[in-house]
C-alpha positions as CSV (number, residue, x, y, z in Angstrom):
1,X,-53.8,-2.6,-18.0
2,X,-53.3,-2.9,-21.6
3,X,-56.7,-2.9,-22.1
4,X,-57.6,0.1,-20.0
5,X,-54.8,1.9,-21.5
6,X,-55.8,1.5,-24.9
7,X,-59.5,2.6,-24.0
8,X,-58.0,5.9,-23.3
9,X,-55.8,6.0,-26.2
10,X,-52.5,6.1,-24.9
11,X,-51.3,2.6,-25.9
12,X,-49.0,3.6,-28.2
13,X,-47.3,5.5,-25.4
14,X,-46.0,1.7,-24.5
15,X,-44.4,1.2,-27.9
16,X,-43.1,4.6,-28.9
17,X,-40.1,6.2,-28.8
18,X,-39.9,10.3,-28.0
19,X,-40.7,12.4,-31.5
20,X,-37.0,14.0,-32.6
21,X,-36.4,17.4,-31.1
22,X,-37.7,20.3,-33.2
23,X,-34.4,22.1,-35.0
24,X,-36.6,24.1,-37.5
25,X,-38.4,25.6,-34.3
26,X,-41.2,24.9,-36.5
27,X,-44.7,25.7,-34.6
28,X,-46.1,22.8,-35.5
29,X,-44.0,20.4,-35.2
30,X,-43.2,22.0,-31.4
31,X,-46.9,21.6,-30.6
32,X,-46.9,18.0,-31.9
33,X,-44.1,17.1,-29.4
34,X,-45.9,18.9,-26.7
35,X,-48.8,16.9,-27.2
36,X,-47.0,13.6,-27.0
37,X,-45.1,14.3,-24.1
38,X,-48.1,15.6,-22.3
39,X,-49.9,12.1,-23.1
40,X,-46.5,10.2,-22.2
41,X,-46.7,11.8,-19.1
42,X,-50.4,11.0,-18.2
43,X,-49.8,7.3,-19.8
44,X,-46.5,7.0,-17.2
45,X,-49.1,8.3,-14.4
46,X,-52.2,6.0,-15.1
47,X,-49.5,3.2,-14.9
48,X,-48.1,4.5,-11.4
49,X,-51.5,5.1,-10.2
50,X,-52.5,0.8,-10.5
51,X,-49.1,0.5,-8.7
52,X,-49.4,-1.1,-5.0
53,X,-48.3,1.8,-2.9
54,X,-44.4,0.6,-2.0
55,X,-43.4,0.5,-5.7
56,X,-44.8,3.5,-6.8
57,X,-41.5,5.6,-5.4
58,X,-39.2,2.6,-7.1
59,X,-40.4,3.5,-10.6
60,X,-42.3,7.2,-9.8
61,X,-38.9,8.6,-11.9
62,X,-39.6,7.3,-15.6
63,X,-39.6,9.6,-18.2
64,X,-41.2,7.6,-21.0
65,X,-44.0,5.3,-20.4
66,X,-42.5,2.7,-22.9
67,X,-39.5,2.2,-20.3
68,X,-41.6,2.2,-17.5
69,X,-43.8,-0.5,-19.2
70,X,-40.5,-2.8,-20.2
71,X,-39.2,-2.6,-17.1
72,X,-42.3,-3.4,-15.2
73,X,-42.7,-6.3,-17.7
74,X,-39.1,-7.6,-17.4
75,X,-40.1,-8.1,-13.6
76,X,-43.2,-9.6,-13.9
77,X,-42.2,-12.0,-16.5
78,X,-39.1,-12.9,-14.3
79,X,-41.6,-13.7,-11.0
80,X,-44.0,-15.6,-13.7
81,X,-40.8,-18.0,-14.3
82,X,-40.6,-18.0,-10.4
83,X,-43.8,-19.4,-10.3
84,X,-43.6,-21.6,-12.8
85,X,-40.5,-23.2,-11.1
86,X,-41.8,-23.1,-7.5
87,X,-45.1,-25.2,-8.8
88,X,-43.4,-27.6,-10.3
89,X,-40.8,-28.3,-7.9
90,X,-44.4,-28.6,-5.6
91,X,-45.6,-31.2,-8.1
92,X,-41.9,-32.9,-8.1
93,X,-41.6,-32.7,-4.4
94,X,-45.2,-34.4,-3.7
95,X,-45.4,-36.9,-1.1
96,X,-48.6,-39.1,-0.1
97,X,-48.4,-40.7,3.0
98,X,-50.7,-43.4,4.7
99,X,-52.2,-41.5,7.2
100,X,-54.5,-39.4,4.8
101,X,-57.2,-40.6,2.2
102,X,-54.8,-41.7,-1.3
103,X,-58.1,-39.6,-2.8
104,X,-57.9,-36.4,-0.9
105,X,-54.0,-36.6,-2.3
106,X,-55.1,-37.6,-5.6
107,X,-57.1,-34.4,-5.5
108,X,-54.3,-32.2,-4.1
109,X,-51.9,-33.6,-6.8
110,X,-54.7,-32.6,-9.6
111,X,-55.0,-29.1,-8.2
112,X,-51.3,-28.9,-8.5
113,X,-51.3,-30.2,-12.3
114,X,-54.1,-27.8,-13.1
115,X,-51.7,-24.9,-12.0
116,X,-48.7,-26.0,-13.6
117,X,-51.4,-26.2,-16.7
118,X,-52.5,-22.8,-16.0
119,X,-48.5,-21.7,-16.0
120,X,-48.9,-23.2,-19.3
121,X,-46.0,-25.9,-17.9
122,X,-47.9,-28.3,-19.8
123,X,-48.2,-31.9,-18.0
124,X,-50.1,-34.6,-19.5
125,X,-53.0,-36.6,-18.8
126,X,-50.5,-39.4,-19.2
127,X,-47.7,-37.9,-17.1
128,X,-50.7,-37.4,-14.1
129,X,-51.5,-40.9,-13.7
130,X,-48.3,-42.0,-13.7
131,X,-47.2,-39.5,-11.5
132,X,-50.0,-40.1,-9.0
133,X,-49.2,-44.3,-9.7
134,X,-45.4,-43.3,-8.6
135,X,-46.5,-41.2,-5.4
136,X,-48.9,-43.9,-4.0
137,X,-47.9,-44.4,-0.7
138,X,-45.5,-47.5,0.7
139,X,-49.0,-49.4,1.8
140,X,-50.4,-49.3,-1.5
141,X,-47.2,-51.3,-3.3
142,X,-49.1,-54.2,-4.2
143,X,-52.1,-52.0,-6.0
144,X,-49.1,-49.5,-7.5
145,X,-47.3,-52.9,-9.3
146,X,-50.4,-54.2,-10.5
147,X,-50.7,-50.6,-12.2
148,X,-47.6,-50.4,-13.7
149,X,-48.0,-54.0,-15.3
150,X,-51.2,-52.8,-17.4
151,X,-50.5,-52.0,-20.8
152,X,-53.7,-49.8,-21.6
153,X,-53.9,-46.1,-20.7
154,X,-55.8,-45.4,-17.6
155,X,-57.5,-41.9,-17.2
156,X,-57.3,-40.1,-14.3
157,X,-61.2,-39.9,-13.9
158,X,-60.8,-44.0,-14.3
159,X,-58.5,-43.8,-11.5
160,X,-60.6,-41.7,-9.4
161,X,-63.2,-44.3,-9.9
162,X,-60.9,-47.3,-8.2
163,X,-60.0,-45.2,-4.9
C-alpha cells in the first residue's frame, strides 16, 4: 500500500502533520492548506478504499491520513506478534506419534520452522534437528539416544536421508 501510495504521490500524507492555520489570511498560504487537505483527504480515501468492507465504517471517521495509517499499523503489528506467538507455540506444542510416517512429521515440523523463519522468529538449523531428535516418537527411543550420543552436527537434509 505504501508502494501504491507513493506512486500517486501522497506518501507524505502518512508522515505529515496538518500545515498551521492561516492567521495572515494570506491567499497563498490559504490555497497551500487547501491543497494538502484536499490530498489528505484523497490519501485517507485510497486507504479506506483497500479496506475489507466490515472495517471500513470502524476507521471511515479519520481526519488525517497519518492517524489513520498509525492506527491501522498499531493493529497490524499487534496481530503480526499474534502470529508470531501462535506458530511458535505450534512448533512447541508438536507431537509425533507412531501411527504416521516419523518423515511426513519431519516434514510438517520443517513447514512449521520455515514459518516461524518467515515471522522472522529465527530458529536454527541446530535447534530443528534437535527439536525433531526430541519429538521422535516413544517407538523410536532407541534411534533418538543413539542421536543424542553423537557429538558431530547432523543436518536436517542428513536426517532426512536416515528416515
Amino acid at each position: 500500500m505504501t508502494f501504491f501510495l507513493t506512486v500517486l504521490g501522497f506518501a507524505e500524507y502518512l508522515q505529515q502533520d496538518p500545515p498551521q492555520p492561516n492567521d495572515a489570511n494570506d491567499p497563498l498560504v490559504a490555497m497551500v492548506n487547501q491543497a494538502w487537505y484536499h490530498n489528505n483527504y484523497l490519501a485517507i480515501n485510497i486507504i479506506l478504499e483497500e479496506l475489507a468492507e466490515t472495517l471500513y465504517p470502524v476507521y471511515a471517521s479519520a481526519k488525517l491520513a497519518k492517524e489513520l495509517w498509525s492506527s491501522l499499523n498499531k493493529k497490524y503489528q499487534a496481530e503480526d506478534a499474534g502470529t508470531k506467538k501462535f506458530i511458535v507455540g505450534k512448533m512447541l506444542d508438536y507431537k509425533m506419534v507412531d501411527r504416521k510416517s516419523v518423515f511426513a512429521q519431519a516434514e510438517e515440523l520443517t513447514v512449521i520452522f520455515n514459518k516461524c523463519n518467515e515471522e522472522k522468529v529465527g530458529v536454527s538449523e541446530a535447534f530443528q534437528v534437535v527439536a525433531i531428535i526430541y519429538k521422535l516418537p516413544r517407538s523410536w527411543e532407541d534411534f533418538q539416544a543413539d542421536l543424542k550420543l553423537k557429538r558431530t552436527e547432523l543436518e536436517v537434509e542428513g536426517k532426512r536421508r536416515m528416515w
